[in-house]
NUDREN-668495 format. One line per field, with one value per residue: residue number from 1; residue in three letters; y, x, z of N, C-alpha, C, CB in turn. Coordinates in nm, 4 decimals. Glycine has a CB too. Layout:
N
resi [NUM;...]
resn [Ala;...]
n.c2 [Y;...]
n.c1 [X;...]
n.c3 [Z;...]
ca.c2 [Y;...]
ca.c1 [X;...]
ca.c3 [Z;...]
c.c2 [Y;...]
c.c1 [X;...]
c.c3 [Z;...]
cb.c2 [Y;...]
cb.c1 [X;...]
cb.c3 [Z;...]
This chain:
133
resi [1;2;3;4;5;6;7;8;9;10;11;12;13;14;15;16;17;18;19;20;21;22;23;24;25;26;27;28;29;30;31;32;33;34;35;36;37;38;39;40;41;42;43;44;45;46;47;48;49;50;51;52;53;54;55;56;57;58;59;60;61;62;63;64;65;66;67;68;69;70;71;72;73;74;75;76;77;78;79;80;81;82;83;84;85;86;87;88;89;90;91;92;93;94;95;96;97;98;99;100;101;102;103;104;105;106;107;108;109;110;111;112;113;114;115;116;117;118;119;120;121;122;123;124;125;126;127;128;129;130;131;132;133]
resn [Unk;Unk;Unk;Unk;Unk;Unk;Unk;Unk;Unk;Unk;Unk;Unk;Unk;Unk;Unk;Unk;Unk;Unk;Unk;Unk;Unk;Unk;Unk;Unk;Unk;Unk;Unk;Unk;Unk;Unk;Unk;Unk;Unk;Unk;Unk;Unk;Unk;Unk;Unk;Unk;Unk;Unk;Unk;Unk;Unk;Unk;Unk;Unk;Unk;Unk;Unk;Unk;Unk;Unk;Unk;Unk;Unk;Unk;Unk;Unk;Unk;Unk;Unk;Unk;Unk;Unk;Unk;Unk;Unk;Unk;Unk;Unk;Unk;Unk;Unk;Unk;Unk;Unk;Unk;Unk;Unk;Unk;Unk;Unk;Unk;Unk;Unk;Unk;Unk;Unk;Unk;Unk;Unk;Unk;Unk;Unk;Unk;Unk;Unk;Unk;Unk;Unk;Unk;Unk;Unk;Unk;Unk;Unk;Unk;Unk;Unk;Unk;Unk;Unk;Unk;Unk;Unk;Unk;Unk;Unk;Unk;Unk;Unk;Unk;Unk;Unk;Unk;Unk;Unk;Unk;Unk;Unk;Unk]
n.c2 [1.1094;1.1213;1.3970;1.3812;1.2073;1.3477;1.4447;1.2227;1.0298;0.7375;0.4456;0.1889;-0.1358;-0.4289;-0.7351;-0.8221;-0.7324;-0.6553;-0.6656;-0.4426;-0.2378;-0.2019;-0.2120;0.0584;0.2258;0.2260;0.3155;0.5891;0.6724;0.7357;0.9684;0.9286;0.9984;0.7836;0.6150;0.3903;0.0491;-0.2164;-0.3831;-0.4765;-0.2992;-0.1008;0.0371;0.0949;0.3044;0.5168;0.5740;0.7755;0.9588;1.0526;1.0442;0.8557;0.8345;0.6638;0.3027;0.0249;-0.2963;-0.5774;-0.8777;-1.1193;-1.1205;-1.1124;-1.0871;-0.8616;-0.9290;-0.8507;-0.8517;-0.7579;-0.5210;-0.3565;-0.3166;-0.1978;0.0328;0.1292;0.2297;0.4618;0.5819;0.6738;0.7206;0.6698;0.4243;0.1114;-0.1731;-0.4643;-0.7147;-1.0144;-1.3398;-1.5623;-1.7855;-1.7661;-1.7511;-1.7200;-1.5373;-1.2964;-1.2318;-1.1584;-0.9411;-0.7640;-0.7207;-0.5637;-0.3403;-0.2890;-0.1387;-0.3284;-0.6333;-0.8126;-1.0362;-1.1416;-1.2471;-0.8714;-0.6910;-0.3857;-0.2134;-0.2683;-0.2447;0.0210;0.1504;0.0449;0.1803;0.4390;0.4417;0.4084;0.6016;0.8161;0.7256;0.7908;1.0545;1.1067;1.0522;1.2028;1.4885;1.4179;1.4434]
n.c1 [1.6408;1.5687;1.4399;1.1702;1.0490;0.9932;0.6742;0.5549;0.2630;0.2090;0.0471;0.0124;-0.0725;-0.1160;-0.1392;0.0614;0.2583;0.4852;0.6337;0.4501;0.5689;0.8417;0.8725;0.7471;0.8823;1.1160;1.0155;0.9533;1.2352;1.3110;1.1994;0.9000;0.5903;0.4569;0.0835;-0.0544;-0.1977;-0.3633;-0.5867;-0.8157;-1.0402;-0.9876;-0.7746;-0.9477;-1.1126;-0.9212;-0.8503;-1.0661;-1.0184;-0.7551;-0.6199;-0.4259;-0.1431;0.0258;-0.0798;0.0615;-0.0312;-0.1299;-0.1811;-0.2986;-0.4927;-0.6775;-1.0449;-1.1720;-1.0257;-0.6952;-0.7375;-1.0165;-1.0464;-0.8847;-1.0531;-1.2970;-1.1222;-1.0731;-1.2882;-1.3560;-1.1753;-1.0517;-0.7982;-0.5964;-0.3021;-0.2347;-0.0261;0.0071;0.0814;0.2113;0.2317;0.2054;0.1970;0.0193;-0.0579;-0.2628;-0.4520;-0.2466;-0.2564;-0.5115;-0.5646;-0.3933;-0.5131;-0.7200;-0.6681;-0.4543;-0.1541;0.0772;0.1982;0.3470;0.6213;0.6022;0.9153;1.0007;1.2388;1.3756;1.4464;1.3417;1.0786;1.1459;1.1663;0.8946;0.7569;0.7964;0.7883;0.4568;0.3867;0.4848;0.3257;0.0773;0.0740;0.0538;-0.1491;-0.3250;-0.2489;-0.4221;-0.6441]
n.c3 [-0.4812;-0.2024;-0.2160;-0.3495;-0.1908;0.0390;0.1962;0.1278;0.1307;0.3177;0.3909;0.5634;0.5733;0.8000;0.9672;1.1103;1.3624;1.4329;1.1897;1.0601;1.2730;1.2149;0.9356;0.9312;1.1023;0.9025;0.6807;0.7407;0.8011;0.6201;0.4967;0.4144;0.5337;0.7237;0.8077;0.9486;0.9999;1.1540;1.0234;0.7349;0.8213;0.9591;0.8464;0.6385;0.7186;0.7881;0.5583;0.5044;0.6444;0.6529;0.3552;0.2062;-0.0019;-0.1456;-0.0956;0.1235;0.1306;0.2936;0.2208;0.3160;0.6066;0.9149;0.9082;0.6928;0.3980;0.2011;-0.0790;-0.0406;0.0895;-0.0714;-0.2810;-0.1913;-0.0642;-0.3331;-0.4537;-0.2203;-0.3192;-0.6389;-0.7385;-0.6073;-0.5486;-0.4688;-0.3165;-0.3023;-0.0704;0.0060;0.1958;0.0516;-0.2257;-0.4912;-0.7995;-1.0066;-0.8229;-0.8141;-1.1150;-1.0867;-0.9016;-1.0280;-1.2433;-1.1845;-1.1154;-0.9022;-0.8258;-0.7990;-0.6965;-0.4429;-0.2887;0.0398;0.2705;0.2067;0.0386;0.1462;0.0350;-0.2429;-0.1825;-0.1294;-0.3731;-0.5317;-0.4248;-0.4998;-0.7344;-0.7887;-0.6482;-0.8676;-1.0710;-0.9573;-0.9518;-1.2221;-1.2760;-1.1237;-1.2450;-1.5101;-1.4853]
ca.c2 [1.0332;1.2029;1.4953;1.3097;1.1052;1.4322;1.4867;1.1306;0.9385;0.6382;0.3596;0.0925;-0.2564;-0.5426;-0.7818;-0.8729;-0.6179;-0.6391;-0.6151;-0.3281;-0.1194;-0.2022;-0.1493;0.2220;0.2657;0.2602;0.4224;0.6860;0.7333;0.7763;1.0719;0.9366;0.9854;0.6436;0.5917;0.2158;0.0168;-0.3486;-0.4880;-0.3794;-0.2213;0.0271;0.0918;0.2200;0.4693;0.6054;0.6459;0.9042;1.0648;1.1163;1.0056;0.8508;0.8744;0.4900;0.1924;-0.0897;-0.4085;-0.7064;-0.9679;-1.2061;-1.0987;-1.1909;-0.9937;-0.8022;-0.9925;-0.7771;-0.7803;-0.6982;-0.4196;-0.2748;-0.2975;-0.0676;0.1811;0.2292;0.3073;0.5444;0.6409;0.5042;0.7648;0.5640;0.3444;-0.0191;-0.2577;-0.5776;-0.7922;-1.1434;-1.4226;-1.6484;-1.7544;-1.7764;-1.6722;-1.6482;-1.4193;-1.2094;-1.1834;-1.1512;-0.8036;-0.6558;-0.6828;-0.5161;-0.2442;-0.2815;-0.1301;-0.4310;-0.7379;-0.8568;-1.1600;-1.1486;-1.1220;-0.8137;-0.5986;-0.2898;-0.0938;-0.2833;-0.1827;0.1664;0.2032;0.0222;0.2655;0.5873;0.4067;0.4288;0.7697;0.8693;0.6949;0.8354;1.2043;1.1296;1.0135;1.3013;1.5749;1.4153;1.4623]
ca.c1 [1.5236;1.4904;1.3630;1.0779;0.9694;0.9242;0.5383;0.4114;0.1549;0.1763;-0.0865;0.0972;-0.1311;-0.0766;-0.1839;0.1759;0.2368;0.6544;0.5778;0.4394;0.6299;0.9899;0.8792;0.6564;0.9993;1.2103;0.9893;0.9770;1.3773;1.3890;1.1269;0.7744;0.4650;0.3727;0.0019;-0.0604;-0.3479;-0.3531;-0.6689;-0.8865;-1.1683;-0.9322;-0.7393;-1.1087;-1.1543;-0.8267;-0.9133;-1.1169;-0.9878;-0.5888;-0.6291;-0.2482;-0.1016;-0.0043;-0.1275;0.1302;-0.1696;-0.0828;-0.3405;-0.4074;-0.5429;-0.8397;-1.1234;-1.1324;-0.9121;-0.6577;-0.8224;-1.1469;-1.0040;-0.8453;-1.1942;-1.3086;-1.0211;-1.0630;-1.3948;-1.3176;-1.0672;-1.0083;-0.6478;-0.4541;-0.2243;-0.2069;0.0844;-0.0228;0.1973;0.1837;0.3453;0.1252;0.2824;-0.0610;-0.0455;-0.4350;-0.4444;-0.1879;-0.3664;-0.6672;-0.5199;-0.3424;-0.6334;-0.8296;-0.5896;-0.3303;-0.0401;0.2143;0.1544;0.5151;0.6182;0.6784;0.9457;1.0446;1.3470;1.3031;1.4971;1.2622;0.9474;1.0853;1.1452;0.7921;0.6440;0.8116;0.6679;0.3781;0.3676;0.4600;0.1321;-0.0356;0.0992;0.0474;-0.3138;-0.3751;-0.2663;-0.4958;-0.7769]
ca.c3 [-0.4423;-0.0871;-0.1753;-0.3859;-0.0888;0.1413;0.1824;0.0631;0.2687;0.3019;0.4316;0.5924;0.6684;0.7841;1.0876;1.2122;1.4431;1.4699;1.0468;1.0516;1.3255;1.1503;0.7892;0.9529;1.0922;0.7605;0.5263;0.8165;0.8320;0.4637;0.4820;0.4386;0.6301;0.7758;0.8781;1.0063;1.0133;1.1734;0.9838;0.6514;0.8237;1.0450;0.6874;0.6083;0.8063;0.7948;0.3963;0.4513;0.7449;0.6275;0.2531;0.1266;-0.1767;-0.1917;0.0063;0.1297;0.1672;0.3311;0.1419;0.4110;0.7420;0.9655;0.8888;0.5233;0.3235;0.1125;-0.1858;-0.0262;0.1520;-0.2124;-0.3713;-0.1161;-0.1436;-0.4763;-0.4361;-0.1725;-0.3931;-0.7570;-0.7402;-0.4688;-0.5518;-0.3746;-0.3469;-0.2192;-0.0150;0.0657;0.1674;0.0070;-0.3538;-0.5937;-0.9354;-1.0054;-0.6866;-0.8323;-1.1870;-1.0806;-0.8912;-1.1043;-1.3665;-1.1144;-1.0636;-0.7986;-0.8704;-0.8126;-0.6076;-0.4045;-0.1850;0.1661;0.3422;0.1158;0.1040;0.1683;-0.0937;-0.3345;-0.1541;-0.1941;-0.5674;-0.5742;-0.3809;-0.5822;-0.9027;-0.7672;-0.6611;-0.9876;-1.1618;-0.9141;-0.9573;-1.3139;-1.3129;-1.1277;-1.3727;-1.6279;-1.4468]
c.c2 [1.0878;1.2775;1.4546;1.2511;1.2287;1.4308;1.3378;1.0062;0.8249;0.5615;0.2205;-0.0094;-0.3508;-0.5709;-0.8321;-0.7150;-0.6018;-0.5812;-0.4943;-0.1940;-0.0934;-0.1610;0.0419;0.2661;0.3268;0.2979;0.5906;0.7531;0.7614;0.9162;1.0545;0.9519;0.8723;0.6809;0.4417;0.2195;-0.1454;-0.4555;-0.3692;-0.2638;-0.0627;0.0919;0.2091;0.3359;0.5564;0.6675;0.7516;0.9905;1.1400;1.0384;0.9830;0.8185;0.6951;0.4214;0.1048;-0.1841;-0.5107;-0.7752;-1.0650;-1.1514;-1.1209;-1.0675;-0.9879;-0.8322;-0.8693;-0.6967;-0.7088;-0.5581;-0.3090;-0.2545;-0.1688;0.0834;0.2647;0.2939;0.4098;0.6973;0.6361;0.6176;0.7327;0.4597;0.2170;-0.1206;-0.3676;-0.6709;-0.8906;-1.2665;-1.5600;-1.6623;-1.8305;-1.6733;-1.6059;-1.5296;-1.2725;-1.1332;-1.0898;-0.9514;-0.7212;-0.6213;-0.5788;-0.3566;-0.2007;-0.2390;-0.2143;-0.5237;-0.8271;-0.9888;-1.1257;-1.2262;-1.0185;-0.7455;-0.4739;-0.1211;-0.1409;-0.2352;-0.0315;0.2384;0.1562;0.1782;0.4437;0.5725;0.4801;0.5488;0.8499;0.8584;0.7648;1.0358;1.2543;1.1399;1.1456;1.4292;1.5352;1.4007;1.6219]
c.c1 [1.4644;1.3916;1.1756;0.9957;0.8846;0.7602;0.4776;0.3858;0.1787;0.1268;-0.0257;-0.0575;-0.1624;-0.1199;-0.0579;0.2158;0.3816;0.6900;0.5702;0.5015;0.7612;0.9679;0.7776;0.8017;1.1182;1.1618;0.9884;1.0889;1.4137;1.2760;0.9612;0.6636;0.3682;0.2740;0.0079;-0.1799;-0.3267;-0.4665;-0.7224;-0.9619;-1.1060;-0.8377;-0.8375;-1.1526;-1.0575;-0.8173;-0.9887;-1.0288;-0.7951;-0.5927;-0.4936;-0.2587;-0.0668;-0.0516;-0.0250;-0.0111;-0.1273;-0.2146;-0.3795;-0.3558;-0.6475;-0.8989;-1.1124;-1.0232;-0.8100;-0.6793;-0.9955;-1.1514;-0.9658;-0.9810;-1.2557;-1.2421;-1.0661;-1.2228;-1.4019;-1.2694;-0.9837;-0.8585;-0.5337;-0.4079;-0.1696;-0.1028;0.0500;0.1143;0.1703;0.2856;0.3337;0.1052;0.1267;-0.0317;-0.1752;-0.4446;-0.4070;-0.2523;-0.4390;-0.6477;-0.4700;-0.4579;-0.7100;-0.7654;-0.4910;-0.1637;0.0537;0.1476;0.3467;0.5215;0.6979;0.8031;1.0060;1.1352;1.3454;1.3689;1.4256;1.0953;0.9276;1.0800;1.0318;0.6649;0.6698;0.7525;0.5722;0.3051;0.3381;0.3222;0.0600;-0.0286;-0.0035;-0.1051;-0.3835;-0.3789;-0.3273;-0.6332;-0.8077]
c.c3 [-0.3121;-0.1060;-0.2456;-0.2975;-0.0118;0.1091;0.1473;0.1577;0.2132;0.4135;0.4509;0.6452;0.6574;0.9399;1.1778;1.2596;1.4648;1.2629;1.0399;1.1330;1.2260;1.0083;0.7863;0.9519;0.9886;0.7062;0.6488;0.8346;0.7024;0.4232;0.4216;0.5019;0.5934;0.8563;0.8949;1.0178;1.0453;1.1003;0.8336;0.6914;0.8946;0.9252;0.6107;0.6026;0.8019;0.6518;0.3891;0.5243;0.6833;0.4873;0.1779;-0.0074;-0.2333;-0.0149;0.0269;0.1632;0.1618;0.2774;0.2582;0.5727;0.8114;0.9277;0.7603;0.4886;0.2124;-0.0095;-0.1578;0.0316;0.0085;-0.2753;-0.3152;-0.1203;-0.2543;-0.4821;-0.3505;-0.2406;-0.4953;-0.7763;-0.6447;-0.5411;-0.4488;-0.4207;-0.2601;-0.1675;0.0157;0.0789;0.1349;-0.1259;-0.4370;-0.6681;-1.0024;-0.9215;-0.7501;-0.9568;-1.1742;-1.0128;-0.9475;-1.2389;-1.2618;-1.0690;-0.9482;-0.8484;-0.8752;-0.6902;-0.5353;-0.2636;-0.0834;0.1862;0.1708;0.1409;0.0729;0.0752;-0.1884;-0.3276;-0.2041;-0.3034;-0.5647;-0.5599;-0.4502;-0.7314;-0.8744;-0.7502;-0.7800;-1.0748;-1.0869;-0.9324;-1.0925;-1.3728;-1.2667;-1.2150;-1.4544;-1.6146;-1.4911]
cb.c2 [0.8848;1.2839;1.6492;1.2357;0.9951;1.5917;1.6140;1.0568;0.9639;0.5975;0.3565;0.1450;-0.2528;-0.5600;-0.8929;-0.9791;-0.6324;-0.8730;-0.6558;-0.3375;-0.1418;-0.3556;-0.3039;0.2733;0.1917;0.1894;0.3727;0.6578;0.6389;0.6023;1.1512;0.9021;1.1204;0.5342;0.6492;0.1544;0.0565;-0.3575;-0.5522;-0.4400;-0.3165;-0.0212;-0.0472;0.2260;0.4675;0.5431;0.5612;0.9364;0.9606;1.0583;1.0805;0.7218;1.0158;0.3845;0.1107;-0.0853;-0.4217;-0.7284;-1.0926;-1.4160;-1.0122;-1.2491;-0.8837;-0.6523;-1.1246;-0.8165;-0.9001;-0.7836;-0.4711;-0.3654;-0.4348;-0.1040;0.1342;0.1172;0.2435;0.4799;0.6488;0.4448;0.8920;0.4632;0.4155;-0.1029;-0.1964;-0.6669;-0.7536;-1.1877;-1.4188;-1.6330;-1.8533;-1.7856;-1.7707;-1.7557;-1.4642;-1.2505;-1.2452;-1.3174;-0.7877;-0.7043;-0.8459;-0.6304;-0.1901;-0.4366;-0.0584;-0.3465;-0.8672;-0.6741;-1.2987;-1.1935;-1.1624;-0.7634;-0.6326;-0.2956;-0.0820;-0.4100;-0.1876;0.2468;0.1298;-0.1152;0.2565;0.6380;0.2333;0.3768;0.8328;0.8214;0.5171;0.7627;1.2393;1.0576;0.8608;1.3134;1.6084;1.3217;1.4279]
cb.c1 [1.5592;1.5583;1.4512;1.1191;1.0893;0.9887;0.5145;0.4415;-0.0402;0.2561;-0.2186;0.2414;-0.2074;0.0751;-0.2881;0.3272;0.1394;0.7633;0.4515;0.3387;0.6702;1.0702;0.7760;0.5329;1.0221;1.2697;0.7472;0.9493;1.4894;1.3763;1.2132;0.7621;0.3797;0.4552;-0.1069;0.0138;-0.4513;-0.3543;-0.8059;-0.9648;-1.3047;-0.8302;-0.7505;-1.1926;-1.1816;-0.7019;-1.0049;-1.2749;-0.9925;-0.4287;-0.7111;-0.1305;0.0988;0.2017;-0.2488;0.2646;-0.2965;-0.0401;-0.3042;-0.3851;-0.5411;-0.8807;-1.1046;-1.1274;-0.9974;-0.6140;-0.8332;-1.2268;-0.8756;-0.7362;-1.3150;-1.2817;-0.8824;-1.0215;-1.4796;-1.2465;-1.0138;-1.1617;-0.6484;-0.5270;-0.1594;-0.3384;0.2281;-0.1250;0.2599;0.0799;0.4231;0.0274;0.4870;-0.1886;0.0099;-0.5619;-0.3001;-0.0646;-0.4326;-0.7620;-0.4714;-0.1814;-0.7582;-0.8739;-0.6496;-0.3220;-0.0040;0.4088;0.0233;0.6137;0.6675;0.5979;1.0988;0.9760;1.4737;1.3000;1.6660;1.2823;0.9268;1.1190;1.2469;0.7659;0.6460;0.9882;0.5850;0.3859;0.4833;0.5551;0.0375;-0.0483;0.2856;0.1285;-0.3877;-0.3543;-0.1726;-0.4532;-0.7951]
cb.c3 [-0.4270;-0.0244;-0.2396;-0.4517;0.0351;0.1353;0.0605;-0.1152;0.2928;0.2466;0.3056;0.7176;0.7182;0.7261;1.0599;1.1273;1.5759;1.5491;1.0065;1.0526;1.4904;1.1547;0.6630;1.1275;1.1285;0.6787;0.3975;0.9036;0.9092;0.3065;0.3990;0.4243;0.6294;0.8607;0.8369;1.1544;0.8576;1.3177;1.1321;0.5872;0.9334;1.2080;0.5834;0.6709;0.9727;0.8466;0.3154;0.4733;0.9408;0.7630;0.2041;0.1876;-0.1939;-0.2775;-0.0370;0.2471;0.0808;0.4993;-0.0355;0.3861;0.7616;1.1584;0.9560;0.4905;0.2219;0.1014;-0.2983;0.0555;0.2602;-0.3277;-0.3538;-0.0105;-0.2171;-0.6515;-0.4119;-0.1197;-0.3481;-0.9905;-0.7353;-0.2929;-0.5771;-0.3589;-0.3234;-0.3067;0.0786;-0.0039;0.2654;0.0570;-0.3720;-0.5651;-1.0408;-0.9353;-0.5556;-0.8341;-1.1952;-0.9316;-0.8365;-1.1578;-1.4371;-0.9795;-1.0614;-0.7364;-0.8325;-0.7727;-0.7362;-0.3312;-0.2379;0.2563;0.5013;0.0637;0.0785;0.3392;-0.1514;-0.3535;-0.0025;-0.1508;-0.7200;-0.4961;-0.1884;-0.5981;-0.9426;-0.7179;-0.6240;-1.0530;-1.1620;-0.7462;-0.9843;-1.3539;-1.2163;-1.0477;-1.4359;-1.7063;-1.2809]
C-alpha cells in the first residue's frame, strides 16, 4: 500500500484547525502530499494552482458549505475525487451527494485507517477514469 500512496495529492479541508493539522499530519507520515485549506473558497484557489488527485471535504463550515464547495471542484475539475466528511448524521444530505458524484460521504470523528483505504479507493477511480479518457 506504501508505495501506491507515494506521489498522491491530497486536498485536506476543513474549518477545525487542530482537525486538520493531525489528520495533514498522518496522511503525511504514511507518504501523501497534504495540501490544507481552512474554508471552501481557499480550497478554490488551491484547485487550480496545485490540482489533487482526491479531496478530503469537511461539509459544514462558515462560508461555502461542503457541498457547494464540491459543485465547484468538479467543475474545475469533473476528475477529482471528493470524500465528504461530516459530523452531521443526515441521510438526504448524504444521497443527495453521492447522486451528484462524491466519491463516499463519512461521519466525523473518523478513524484514520478507514479514511485511508477510502482515500486509495478513490485514487483508483480516479486513475481509472483517467485512462478512459
Amino acid at each position: 500500500m506504501e508505495k501506491k500512496q507515494r506521489g498522491v495529492k491530497i486536498l485536506l479541508v476543513d474549518d477545525e484547525e487542530i482537525f486538520l493539522e493531525a489528520t495533514a499530519r498522518q496522511l503525511g507520515v504514511r507518504g501523501f502530499k497534504v495540501t490544507t485549506a481552512d474554508s471552501g473558497e481557499a480550497a478554490l484557489l488551491l484547485m487550480h494552482d496545485t490540482p489533487p488527485d482526491v479531496v478530503v471535504l469537511d461539509q459544514q463550515m462558515p462560508g461555502m458549505s461542503g457541498s457547494e464547495t464540491f459543485v465547484e471542484m468538479k467543475r474545475i475539475n469533473p476528475l477529482v475525487e471528493v470524500i465528504i466528511l461530516t459530523g452531521n448524521t443526515s441521510v438526504d444530505n448524504a444521497l443527495e451527494l453521492l447522486k451528484m458524484g462524491t466519491f463516499d460521504y463519512l461521519m466525523k470523528p473518523i478513524n484514520i485507517d478507514d479514511l485511508l483505504y477510502k482515500i486509495e479507493d478513490a485514487y483508483t477511480r480516479k486513475m481509472l477514469n483517467e485512462k478512459q479518457q
